[in-house]
N, C-alpha and C positions, 0 to 999 in steps of 0.2 A: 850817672843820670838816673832820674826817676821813675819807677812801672809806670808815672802816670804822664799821657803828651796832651789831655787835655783842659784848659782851662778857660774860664768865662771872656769873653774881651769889652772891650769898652766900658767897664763899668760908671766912668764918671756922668756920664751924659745924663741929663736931669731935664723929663719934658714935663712940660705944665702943665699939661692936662693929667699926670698920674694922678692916680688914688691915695688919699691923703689915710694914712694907718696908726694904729696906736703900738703896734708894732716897733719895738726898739730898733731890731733888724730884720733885713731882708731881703732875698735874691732869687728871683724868676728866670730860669734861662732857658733859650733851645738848645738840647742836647746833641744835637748834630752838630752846627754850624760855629755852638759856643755863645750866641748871639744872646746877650742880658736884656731882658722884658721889662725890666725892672728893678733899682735896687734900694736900698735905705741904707746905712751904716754898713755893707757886708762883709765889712771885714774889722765888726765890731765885737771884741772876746766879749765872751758870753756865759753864763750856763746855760746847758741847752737838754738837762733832764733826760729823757729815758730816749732823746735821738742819739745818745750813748752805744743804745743796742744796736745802731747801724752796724756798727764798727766789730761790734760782738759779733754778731750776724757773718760777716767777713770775714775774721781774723778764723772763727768755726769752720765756715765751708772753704777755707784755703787747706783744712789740716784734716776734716772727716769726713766723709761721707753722706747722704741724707738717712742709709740706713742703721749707718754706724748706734747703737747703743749707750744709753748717758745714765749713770746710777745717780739716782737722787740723796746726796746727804742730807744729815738735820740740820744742817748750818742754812742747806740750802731754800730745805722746806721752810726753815723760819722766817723767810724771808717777807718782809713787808712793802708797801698797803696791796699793790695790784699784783695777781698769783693767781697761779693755774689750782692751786692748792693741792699743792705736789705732795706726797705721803715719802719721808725717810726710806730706803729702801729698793722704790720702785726705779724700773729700768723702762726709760724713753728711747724713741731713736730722733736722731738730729731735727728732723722734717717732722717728729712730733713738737718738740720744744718749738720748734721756731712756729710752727701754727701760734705756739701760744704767745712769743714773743709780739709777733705782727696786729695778732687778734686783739689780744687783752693786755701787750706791754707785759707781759708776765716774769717779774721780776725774778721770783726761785727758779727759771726755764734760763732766764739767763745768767742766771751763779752756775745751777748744773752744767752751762755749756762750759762754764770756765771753767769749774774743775775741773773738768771732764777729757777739756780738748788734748791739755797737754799732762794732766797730771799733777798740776800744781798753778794756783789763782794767780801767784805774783808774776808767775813765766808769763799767765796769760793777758795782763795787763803790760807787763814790758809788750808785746806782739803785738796788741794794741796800739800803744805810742809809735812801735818801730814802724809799723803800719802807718798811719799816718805821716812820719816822714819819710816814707818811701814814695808816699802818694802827691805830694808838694802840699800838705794842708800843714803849713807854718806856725797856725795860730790855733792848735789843736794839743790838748792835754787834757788825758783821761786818767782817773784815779779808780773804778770800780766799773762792770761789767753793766751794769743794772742803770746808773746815770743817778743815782740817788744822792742825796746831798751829804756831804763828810762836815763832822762838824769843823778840821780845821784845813781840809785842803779840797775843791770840788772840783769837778771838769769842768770845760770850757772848749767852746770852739768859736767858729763865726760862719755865718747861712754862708759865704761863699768856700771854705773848706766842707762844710754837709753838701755843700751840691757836689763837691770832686768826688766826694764819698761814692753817694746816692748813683752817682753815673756809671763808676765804678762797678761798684757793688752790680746793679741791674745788668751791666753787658759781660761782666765775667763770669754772673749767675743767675743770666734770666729766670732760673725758676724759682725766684724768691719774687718776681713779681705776680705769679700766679695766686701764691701765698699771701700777700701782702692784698690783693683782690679778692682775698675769699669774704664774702658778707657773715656765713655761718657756718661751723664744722662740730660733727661729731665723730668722738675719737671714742669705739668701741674699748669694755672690757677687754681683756687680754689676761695671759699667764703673771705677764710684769708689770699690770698697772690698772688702777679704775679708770671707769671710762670719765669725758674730758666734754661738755659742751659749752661752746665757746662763741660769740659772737663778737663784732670788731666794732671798737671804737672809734675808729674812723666814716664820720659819717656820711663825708660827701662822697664816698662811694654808690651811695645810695641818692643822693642830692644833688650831683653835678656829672653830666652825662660827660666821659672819658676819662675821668678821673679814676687809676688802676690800684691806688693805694697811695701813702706809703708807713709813714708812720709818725704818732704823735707822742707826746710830750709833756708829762709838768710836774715840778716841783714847786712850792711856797718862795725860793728864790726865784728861779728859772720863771716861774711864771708858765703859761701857754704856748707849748712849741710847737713847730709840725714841720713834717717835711711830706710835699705833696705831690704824686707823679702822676699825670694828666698827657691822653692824646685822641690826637683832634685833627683831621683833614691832612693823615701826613706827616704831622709836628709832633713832638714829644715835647714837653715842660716839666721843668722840675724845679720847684718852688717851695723857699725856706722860709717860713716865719718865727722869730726868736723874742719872745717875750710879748706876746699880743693879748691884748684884752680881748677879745673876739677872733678868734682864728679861724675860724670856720667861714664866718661871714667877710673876712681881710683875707682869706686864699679866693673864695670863690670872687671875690669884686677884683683881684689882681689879676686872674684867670682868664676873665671877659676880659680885661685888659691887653693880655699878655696875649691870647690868641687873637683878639682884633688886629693888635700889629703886625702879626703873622698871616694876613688876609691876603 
């Protein structure tokens, strides 16, 4: 049997008055009860870009600590487009990387966690997968820590294994939700590193009142991802959109959706 006993129920149900999305995939759920708000295609394989680093995120805080220490290689600092612009060398601790992963998606924060966690990338991508089938997310396979595109083999998931993830992830380590809500963080000089200002990509933190984070998404395949966790009178939501032309504007009209049925 699987760590994981929860998952979404009724998916089929199709009401007529939803929000019509450009969204490929998609799945809104209440995290208590399991109860889907919402869904599109959600158990549609996917790329799903840098919501990759959930899984990072996880696979890291099962095996380190938040204070534990991460040396940054130059494989790692090379890392491209979105980065902390991490210097060869310097030494992070777990809860600094992940500021940067939640903030800025910060691709070299999350190579250094893979090196970092176990010693060697490939262990940490098998952990990865074995993870995800521990979790019951069936239609999940990752090739790289970061969610970046491979030219001949990419990850994939589908919004309803991101939401096992996402529920996961927040009740076995609430305080990645705290992180994932921070609007803006400055991370002082130190002995082992410059200092790090950072502000979050995630907008409707700032745009949609209970919305706590969580993280977004994109590649030139992939498209526009997000996964979005919102509470409101009580409820918790957590909401996937996989390949949307407007994500921002397709969570927040799903949101008002999703909590009116929760009235």
């Amino acid at each position: 049997m699987g760590v994981n006993q929860w998952f979404p129920k009724d998916m089929e149900k199709v009401e007529i008055n939803a929000p019509q999305v450009s969204a490929e995939a998609s799945l809104f759920v209440e995290t208590k009860t399991g109860q889907v708000l919402f869904a599109k295609n959600p158990k549609r394989k996917l790329p799903i870009a840098s919501l990759v680093k959930v899984m990072t995120v996880l696979v890291a805080l099962e095996h380190k600590g938040m204070d534990d220490k991460f040396l940054v290689s130059q494989y790692a600092a090379d890392m491209e487009p979105d980065k902390m612009l991490l210097i060869a060398g310097e030494k992070l601790t777990l809860r600094e990387l992940l500021d940067g992963i939640f903030l800025i998606s910060a691709n070299d924060a999350a190579e250094v966690i893979a090196e970092g966690t176990t010693g060697d990338r490939d262990e940490f991508i098998r952990l990865m997968n074995s993870k995800a089938q521990q979790l019951g997310m069936k239609d999940t396979y990752l090739v790289n820590p970061a969610g970046l595109d491979e030219d001949s083999d990419n990850s994939y998931s589908t919004a309803y294994d991101l939401a096992i993830l996402t529920r996961y992830l927040i009740r076995r380590f609430p305080e990645v939700v705290d992180i994932s809500s921070t609007e803006h963080i400055y991370l002082s000089e130190t002995p082992d590193h410059q200092d790090y200002d950072m502000y979050s990509g995630i907008n409707l933190l700032t745009t949609y009142p209970g919305v706590v984070g969580f993280k977004t998404g994109y590649t030139p395949e992939a498209g526009l991802t997000l996964i979005t966790l919102a509470r409101n009178n009580g409820h918790e939501v957590i909401g996937v959109l996989l390949g949307s032309a407007s994500r921002r504007d397709e969570a927040r009209e799903i949101l008002d959706y999703s909590f009116g049925k929760l009235q």
